[in-house]
N, C-alpha and C positions, 0 to 999 in steps of 0.2 A: 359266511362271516363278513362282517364289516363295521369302520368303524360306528362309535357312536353319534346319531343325528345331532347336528349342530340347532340348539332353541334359539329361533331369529330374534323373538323378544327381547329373549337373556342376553344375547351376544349385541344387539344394539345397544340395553340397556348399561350393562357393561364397559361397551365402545363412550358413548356418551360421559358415563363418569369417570372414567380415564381423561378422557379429553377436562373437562370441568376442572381437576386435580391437577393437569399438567404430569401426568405419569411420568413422563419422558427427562423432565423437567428432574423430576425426585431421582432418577437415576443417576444422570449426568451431576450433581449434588454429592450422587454417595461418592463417587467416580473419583471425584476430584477432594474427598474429606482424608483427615487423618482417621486412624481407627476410633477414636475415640468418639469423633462427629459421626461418624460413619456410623456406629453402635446406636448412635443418638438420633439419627436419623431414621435407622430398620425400624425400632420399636417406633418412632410415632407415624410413618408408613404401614407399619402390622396394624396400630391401632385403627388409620383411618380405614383401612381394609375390612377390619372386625364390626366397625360399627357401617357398613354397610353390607355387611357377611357375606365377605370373598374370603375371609381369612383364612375358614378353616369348613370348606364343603365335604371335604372329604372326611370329618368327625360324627357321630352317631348328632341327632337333631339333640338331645335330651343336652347336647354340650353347645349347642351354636352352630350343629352342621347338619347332615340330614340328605344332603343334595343326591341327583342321582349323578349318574356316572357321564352321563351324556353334560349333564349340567357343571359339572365338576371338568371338562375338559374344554369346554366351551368358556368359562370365566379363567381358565387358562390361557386358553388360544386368545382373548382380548387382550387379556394384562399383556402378552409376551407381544403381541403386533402391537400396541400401544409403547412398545418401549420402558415400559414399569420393572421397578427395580426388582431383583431375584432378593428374597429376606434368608441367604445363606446364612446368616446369624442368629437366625431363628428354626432354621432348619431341622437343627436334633430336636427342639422341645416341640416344632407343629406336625412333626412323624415321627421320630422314634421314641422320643417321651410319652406322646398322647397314645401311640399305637401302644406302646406297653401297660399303659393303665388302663385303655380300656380292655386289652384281653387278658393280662392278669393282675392289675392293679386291687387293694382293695376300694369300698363304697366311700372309704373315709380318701386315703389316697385321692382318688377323683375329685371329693370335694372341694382337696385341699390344693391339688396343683391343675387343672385343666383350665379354672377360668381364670386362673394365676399366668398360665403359657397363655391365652388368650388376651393375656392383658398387657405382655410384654416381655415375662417372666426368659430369660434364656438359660437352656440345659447346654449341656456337652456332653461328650459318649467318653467313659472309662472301659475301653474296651482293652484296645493291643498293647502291649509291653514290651519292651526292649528284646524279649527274647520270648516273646511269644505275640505275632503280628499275623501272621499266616496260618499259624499250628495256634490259633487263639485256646484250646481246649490244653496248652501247657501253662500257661498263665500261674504264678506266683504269689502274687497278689491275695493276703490273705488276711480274714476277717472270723476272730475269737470269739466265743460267745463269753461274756462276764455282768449276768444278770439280764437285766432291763438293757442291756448294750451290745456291740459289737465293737471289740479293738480291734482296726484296720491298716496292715504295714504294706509297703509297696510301692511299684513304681508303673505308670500309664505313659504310655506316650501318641502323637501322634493325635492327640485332643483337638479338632476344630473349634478356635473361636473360644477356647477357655478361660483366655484371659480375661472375656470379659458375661463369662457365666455365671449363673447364681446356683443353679444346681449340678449336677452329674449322674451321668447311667452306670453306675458302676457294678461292674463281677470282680467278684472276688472267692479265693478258693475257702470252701468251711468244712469240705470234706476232706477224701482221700486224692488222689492222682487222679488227671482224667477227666473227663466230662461229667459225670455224673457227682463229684466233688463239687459245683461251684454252687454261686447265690448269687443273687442279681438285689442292688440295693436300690436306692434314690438315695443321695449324698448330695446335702447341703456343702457347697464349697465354702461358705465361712468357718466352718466348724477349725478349730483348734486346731493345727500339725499339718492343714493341708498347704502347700506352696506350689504354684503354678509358673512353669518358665515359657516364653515365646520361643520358638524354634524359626528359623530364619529357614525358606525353599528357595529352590532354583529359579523361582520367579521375579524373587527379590520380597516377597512378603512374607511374614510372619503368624500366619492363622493359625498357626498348627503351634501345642504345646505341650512339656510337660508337664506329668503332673506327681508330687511327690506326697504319700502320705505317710505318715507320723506317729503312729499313738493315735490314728482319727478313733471319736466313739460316735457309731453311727444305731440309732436308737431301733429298736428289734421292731419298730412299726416302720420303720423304711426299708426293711425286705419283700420283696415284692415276690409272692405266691411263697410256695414252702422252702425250707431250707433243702441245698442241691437242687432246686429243680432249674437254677440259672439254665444255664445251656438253652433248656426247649425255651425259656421262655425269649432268648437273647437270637435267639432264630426267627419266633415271629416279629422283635424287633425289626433285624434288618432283609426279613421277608418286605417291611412298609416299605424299606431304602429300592428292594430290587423290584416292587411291584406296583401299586398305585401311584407312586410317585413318578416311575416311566408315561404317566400319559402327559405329565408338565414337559418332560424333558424331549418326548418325541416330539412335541409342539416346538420347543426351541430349535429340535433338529431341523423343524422347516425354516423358521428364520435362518438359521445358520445355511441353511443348503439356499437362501436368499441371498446372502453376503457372498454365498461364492460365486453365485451368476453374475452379481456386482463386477466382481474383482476379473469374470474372465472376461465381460461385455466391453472392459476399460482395456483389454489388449489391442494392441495392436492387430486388421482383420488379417495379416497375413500368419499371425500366432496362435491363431485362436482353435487350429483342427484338433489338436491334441486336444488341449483342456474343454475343449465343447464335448469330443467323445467321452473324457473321464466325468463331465458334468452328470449326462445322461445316464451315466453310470450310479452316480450318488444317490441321482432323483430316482432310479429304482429303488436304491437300496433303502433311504429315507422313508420310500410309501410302504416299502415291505416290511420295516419295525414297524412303523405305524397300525400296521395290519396286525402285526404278531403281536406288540400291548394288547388289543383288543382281544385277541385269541386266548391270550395268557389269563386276561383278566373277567373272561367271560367263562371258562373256567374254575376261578376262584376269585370269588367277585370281593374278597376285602384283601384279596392281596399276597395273602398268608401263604401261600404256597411257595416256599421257599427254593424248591428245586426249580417249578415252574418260572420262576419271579430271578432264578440267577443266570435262566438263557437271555433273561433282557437283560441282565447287567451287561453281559460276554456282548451281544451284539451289541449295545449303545456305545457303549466305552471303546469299541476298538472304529466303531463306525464313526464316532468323534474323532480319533487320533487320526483315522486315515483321512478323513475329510479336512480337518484343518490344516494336517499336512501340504494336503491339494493346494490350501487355501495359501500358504505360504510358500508354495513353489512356484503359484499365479502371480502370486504379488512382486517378487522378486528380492532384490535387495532393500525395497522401499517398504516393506514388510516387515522387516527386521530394526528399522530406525521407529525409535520413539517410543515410549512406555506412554500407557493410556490409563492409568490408573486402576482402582478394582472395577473388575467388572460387575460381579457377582453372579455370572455364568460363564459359560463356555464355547459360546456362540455369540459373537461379537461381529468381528469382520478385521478386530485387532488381530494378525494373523499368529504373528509372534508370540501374545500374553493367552492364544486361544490354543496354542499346539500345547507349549510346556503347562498348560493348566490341565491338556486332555490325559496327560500321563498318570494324574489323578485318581481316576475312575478306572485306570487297571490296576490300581492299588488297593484305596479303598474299600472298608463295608467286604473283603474280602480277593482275595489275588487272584488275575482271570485264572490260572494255573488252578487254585483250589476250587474256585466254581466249576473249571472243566469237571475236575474228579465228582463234584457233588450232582451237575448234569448226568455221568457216566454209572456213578455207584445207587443212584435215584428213580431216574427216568430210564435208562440202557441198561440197568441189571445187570452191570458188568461186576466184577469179586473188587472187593477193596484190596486196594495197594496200600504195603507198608503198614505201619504197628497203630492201635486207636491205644 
């Protein structure tokens, strides 16, 4: 096993027009913008990205992508050692939106929304609700059939980035109780009755929102595959979140595990024994996800593998929290002074905006606690706990 070879072409060419762009430049811009500039700036960054097709390698060629795997992580590893901005605001619609329309979208579907997300278009996920976040399969959230329509009542929260969305991935219940009751839509957010609030996090930013809907009537061509079949299809959803998108993020894991050598090389030499032994510690742990992406995804080469795809959530997310942690226990008190704006990752070297951001990723896209069970009940054949 190992990873994928890096194409020296591709990774100079790459190199090259980053540098040409000022990559670093576009970051440090979104950094310091209000959300609104910030918004304004992702999409014409997506664009210049699109029109020299980094945008979107990891989509079928027939859409603008095609790449292989080794190529696809290699225009990763440029952009992220380049300094280039993370398009976290684009995020749902260039993985979980295009990942949904290509494996159950229909032909019309695709035509209508992928070179639309490619062109700038942002989704947001209507997934968790107030009282269904973790136990997502109790969800409320419910959508009538009346003709040519669906009326949609309910409430989402916990929405990345909806405030400044044009579509949504919405589940909503059409059946009975249970999994097998829901529907997976596409939900235009201007439609009639919808209202979207900011919710304010312990970061001190706003991405996250709710979302209240109304009386929405969402038209029987934006259910995506058959009615109830949400569930399977809202798994190979955030199968994209917990599988090919791990090879972006284990390449961040090594700039990140770069920032911490930073922070311990600036210690003082009589300080440095501990945090040089926890260093070498990380740098195992860093090559050893990196290992396991590739394992995972040589395996199930588009990602889908959900169970597979949720031991990389479990390892990235906690090997982020402990690592930054590191990163702010090195730094010290001086660590803790100053806010640095958004990042739009999690691997900064800002130690303070990089810890409370990694708490994140044991939340989201599913709780490490429920991926344990879905590791346990999938892969280890152990008896399900508790009531489906």
């Amino acid at each position: 096993m190992s990873l994928p070879e890096q194409g020296t072409d591709l990774a100079g060419e790459v190199r090259d027009w980053c540098r040409s762009q000022d990559a670093a430049d576009w970051r440090d811009r979104m950094s310091a913008a209000d959300p609104a500039e910030r918004a304004r700036l992702q999409r014409a960054w997506l664009l210049l990205l699109a029109a020299q097709g980094y945008a979107v390698p990891h989509w079928p060629a027939a859409w603008g992508g095609g790449r292989s795997r080794a190529d696809q992580l290699t225009i990763a590893r440029e952009l992220i050692r380049a300094g280039a901005p993370r398009l976290d605001m684009h995020f749902v619609a260039l993985h979980h939106a295009a990942a949904t329309l290509v494996i159950a979208g229909s032909d019309e579907q695709r035509e209508a929304y992928l070179p639309a997300i490619r062109d700038g278009q942002r989704w947001c996920q209507g997934f968790s609700e107030p009282g269904a976040g973790s136990d997502l399969a109790s969800l409320r959230t419910r959508a009538e059939r009346r003709g040519d329509h669906y009326v949609v009542n309910g409430h989402k929260t916990w929405s990345s980035s909806a405030e400044f969305a044009e579509m949504c991935l919405l589940l909503a219940r059409t059946g009975g109780p249970g999994r097998s009751g829901i529907s997976y839509f596409l939900l235009d957010l201007s439609s009639p009755g919808v209202s979207v609030r900011p919710i304010r996090n312990a970061s001190g930013q706003d991405e996250f929102c709710d979302l209240f809907l109304t009386d929405v009537e969402v038209p029987v061509t934006a259910l995506v595959g058959a009615e109830n079949e949400g569930w399977r299809i809202a798994n190979a959803t955030l199968g994209e979140e917990r599988g090919l998108t791990m090879l972006e993020r284990s390449e961040e894991m090594v700039a990140g595990l770069r920032y911490l050598t930073l922070a311990v090389a600036a210690l003082p030499p009589g300080e440095r024994g501990a945090a040089l032994e926890a260093l070498g510690a990380y740098a195992e742990r860093v090559e050893s996800f990196r290992l396991l992406v590739a394992r995972v995804l040589d395996a199930s080469v588009d990602g889908t593998d959900t169970a597979a795809a949720s031991i990389l959530k479990l390892v990235y997310s906690e090997l982020l929290q402990d690592m930054s942690r590191e990163g702010l226990a090195v730094a010290g008190l001086a660590g803790h002074e100053g806010r640095h704006g958004w990042s739009g990752t999690w691997q900064t070297g800002d130690w303070f905006d990089d810890y409370l951001r990694s708490w994140e990723w044991t939340i989201g896209g599913g709780t490490n606690d429920i991926l344990r069970n879905v590791v346990g009940e999938r892969i280890l054949g152990l008896p399900r706990g508790g009531s489906r």
